[in-house]
C-alpha positions in Angstrom: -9.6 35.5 7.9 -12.3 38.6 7.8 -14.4 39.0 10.6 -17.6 38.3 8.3 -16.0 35.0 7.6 -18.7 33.4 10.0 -21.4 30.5 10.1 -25.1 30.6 11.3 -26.6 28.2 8.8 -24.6 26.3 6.0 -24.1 22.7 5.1 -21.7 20.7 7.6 -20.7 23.9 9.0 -23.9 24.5 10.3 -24.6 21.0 11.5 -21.8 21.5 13.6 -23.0 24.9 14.8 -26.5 23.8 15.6 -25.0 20.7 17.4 -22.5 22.4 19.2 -23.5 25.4 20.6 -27.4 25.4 20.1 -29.1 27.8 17.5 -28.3 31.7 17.6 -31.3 34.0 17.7 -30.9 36.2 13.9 -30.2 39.2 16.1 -27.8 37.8 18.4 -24.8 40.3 18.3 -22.3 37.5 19.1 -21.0 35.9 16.2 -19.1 32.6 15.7 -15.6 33.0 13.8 -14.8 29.7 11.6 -11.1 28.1 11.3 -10.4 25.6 8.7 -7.8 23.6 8.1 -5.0 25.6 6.5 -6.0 28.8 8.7 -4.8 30.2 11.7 -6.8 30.2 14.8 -4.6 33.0 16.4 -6.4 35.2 13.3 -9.6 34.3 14.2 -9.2 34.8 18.3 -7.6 38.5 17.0 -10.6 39.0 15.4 -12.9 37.7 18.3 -15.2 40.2 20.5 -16.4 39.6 23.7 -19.0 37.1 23.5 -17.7 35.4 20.2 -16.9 31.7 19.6 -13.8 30.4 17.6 -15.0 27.1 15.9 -12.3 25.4 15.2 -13.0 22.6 12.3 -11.7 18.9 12.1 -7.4 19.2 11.7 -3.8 19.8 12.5 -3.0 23.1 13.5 0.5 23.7 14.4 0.5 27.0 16.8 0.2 28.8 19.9 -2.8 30.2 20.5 -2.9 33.4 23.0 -6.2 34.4 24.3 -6.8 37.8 26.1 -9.9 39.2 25.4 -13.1 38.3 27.5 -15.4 36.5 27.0 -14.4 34.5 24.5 -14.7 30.5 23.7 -12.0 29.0 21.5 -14.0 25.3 20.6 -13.2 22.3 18.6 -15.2 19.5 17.2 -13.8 16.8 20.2 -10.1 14.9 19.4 -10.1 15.4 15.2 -9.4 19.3 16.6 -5.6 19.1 17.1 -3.0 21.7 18.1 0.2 21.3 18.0 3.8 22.9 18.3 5.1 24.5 15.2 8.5 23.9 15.9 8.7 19.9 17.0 9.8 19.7 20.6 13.4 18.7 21.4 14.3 15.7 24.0 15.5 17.7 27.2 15.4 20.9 25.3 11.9 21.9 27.1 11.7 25.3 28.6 12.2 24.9 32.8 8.7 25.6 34.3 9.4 28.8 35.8 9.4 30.4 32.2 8.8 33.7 32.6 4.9 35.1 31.9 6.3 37.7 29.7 7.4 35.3 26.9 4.5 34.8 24.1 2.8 31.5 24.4 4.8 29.7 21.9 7.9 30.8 23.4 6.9 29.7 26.6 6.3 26.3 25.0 2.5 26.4 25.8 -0.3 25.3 23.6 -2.9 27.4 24.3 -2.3 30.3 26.9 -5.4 32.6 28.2 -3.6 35.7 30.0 -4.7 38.9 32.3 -2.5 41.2 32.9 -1.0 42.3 36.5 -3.8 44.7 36.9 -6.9 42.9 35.9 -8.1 39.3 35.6 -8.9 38.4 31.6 -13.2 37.1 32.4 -15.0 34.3 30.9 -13.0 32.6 28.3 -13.9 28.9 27.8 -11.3 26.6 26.1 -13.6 23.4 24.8 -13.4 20.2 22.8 -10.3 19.7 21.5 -6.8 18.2 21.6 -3.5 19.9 22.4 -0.3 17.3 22.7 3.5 17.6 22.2 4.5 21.4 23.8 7.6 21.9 26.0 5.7 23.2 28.4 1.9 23.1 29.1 -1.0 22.3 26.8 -3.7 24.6 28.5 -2.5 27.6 30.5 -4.1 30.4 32.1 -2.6 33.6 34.1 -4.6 35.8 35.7 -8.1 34.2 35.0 -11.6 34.6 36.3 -14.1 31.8 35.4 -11.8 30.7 33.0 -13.5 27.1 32.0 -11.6 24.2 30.3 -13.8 21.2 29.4 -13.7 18.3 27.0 -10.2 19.1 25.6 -7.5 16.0 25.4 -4.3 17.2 27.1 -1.5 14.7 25.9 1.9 14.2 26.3 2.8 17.8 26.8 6.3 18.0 28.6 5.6 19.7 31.6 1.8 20.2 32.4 -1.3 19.5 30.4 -3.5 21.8 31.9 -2.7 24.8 34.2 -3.6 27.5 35.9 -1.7 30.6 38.0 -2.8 33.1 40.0 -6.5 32.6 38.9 -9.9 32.5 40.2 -13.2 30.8 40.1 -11.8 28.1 37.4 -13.8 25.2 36.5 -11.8 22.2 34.9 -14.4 19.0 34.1 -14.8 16.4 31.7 -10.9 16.8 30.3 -8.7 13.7 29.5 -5.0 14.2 30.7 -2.2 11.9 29.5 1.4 11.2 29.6 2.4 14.5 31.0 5.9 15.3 32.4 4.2 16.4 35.4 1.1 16.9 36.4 -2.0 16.2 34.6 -3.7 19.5 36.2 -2.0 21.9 38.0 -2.8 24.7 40.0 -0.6 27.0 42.0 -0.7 31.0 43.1 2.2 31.7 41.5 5.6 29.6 40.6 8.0 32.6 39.9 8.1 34.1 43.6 7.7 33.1 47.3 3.8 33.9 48.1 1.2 33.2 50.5 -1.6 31.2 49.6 -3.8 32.4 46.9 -8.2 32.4 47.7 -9.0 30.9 44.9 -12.6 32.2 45.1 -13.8 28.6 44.6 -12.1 27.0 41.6 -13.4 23.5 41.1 -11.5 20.6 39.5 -14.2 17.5 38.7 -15.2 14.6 36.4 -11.4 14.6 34.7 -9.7 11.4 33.5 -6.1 11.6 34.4 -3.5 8.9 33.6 0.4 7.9 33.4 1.3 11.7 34.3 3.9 12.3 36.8 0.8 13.9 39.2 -2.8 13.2 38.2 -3.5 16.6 40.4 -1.3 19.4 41.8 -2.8 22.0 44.1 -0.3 24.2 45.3 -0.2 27.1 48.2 -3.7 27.7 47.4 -6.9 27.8 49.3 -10.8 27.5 49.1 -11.2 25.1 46.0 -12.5 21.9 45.3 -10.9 18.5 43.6 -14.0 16.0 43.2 -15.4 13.1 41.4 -12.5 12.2 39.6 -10.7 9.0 37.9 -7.1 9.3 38.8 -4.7 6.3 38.1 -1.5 5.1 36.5 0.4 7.9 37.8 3.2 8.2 39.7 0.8 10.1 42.8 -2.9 10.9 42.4 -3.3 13.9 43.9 -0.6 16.6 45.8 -1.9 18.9 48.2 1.3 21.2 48.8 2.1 23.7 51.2 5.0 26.1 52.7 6.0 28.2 55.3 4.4 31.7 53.6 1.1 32.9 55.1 -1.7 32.5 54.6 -0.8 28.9 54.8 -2.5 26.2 51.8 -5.7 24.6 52.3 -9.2 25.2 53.4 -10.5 23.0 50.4 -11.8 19.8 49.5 -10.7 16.2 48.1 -13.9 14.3 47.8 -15.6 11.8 45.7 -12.4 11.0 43.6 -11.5 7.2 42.4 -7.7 7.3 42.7 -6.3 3.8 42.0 -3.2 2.2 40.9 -1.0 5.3 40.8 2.5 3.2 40.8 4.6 4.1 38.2 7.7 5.1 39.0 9.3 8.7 39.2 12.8 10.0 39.9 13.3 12.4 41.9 13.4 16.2 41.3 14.8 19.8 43.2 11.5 19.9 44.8 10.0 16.1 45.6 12.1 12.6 46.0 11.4 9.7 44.3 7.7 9.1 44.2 5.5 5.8 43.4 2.1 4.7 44.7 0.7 7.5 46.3 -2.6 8.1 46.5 -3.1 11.2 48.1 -0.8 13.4 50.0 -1.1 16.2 52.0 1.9 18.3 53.1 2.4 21.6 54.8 -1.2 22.0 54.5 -4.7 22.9 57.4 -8.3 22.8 57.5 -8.2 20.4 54.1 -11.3 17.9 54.0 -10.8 14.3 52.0 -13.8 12.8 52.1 -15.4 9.9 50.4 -12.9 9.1 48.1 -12.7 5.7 46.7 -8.3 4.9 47.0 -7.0 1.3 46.2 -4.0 -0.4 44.6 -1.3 2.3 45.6 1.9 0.7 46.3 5.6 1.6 46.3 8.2 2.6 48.7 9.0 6.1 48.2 8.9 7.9 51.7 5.4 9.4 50.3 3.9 5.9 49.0 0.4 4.8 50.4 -3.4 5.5 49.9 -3.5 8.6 52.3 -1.1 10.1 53.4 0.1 13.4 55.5 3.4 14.2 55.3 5.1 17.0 56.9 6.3 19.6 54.2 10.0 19.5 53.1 10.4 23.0 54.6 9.4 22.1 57.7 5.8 23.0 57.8 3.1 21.0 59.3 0.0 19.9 58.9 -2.8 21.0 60.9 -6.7 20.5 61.7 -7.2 18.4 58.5 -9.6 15.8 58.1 -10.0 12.3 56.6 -13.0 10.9 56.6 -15.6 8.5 55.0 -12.9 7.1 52.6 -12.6 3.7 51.4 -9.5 2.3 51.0 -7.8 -1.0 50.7 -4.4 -2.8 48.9 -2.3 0.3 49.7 1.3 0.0 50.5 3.0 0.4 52.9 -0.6 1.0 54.2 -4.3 2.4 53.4 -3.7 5.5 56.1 0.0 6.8 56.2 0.7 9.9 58.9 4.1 10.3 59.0 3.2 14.5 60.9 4.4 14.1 64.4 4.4 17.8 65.1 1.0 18.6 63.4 -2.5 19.1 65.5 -5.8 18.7 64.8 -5.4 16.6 62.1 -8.5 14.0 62.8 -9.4 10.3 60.8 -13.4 9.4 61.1 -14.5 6.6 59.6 -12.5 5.4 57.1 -12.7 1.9 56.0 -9.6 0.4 55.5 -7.4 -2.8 56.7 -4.4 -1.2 57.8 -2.8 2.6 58.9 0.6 3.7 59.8 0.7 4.7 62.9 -1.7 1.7 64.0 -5.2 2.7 65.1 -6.3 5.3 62.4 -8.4 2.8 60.3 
């Protein structure tokens, strides 16, 4: 596809433009590059200048797409945009989640991947209205992002995550649906292929996402200064995993607030990293200075050693947590209780206010 192969004003195209992405002043220098069906999308994004928009129109696209320019939106038309692998995925043939960065997108088993380099942050791309289902690995990914945006795209049944970012900054993830994921439905993490500190994430903000019958609705991991808000969490096997570790600077400084995270009780085995986990609702571990507040956390039952509506848990590796706060939550029908605190080592940890029936210790309702 030519780089004049673009749409300001024609028929259905247009109507999709002009309803989409608002009318383009004539002299506007950024132009919006059209897939159709039958094309390739990783042509167009080639093709794309900072500033650009890749339109892609109602269909199947089987491919990767790898984004590194800034700047640049890759948008669909909402669910009848869908991308998936080329090569069907094989039962227990997925690549391990530590593939290594240097692979291309497909053979990394993403969907769509937006990458930086080691040196410099890719700016500004926005991944938008779409669906991406059925990689080995994860639907959405970005590596070295600032400001990267995802929003209104269905992540389905990918095998490992269905949207993720590394060693990125000032994301913004709203308005997604995530489903059926191996793991989690969003996950976030410094980096997954080397011990690290904790990762300033410059205020990356998770919100208004619908996540369902993943492993994890939301993974946060060894990172700091970010927000997970306002979001409808349930059917998984744990709403929300706020993970630390002995490397400095230690996770958390960031805030769980204003989620509804209900009925997260299916049933997950356990793995190298995590036992056996059902009905939890939120969980810290290893983690300081985290705020949950005003979160709305019901119906999470089971009897894995991390099962109940809130819960702080002392890291695997030993670490503890520290000067956390739970407060102004409602809670109620969580088992083995509504406040779990299984840290005996931790200080500062503080719960205010919290209405709920029953706590383990006794007392913290």
């Amino acid at each position: 596809m030519k780089r004049c192969h673009i749409a300001y004003a024609a028929s259905a195209v247009a109507a999709l433009i002009g309803a989409g992405l608002g009318a383009a002043p004539a002299a506007a220098a950024h132009q919006t590059l059209v897939v159709r069906q039958g094309e390739s999308i990783q042509q167009a994004v080639n093709r794309a200048q900072p500033g650009d928009t890749v339109l892609v129109l109602p269909g199947t696209y089987k491919e990767s797409v790898t984004i590194n320019t800034p700047q640049v939106t890759l948008r669909g038309v909402g669910g009848r945009t869908v991308i998936e692998p080329a090569v069907k995925t094989v039962a227990g043939k997925a690549p391990q989640a530590n593939t290594k960065a240097t692979k291309s997108c497909a053979e990394g088993g993403n969907g769509i991947c937006v990458i930086g380099t080691k040196k410099r942050n890719v700016e500004g791309v926005t991944v938008a209205d779409l669906r991406v289902t059925g990689f080995a690995r994860a639907g959405v990914f970005g590596m070295a992002t600032d400001g990267m945006t995802v929003r209104g795209v269905q992540a389905v049944k990918n095998a490992v995550w269905g949207i993720a970012q590394e060693r990125s900054v000032r994301g913004h993830i709203f308005g997604n649906y995530a489903q059926g994921n191996g793991d989690a439905g969003v996950f976030l993490a410094n980096t997954i292929t080397e011990e690290a500190g904790a990762l300033d994430t410059r205020r990356t903000v998770v919100e208004r996402n619908r996540l369902e019958n993943n492993r994890i609705g939301v993974t946060v991991r060894r990172l700091r200064n970010l927000a997970v808000a306002e979001n409808h969490i349930t059917g998984n096997c744990a709403g929300v995993f706020v993970v630390g570790d002995e490397n400095r600077p230690k996770a958390g400084a960031l805030e769980v607030a204003y989620n509804n995270v209900s009925r997260n009780n299916k049933s997950c085995p356990k793995t190298d990293r995590l036992p056996a986990i059902q009905g939890s609702g939120i969980v810290l571990t290893g983690t300081e200075k985290t705020v949950v507040d005003g979160n709305r956390v019901v119906g999470n039952t089971g009897r894995s050693p991390l099962s109940g509506g809130i819960v702080l848990f002392k890291s695997f590796v030993g670490v503890t947590n520290d000067d956390n706060r739970i407060s102004d939550n409602s809670l109620d029908g969580n088992g083995p209780a509504d406040l779990v605190n299984t840290e005996t080592k931790g200080k500062g940890n503080t719960f205010q206010h919290n209405a709920c029936r029953a706590s383990k210790p006794s007392g913290l309702c």
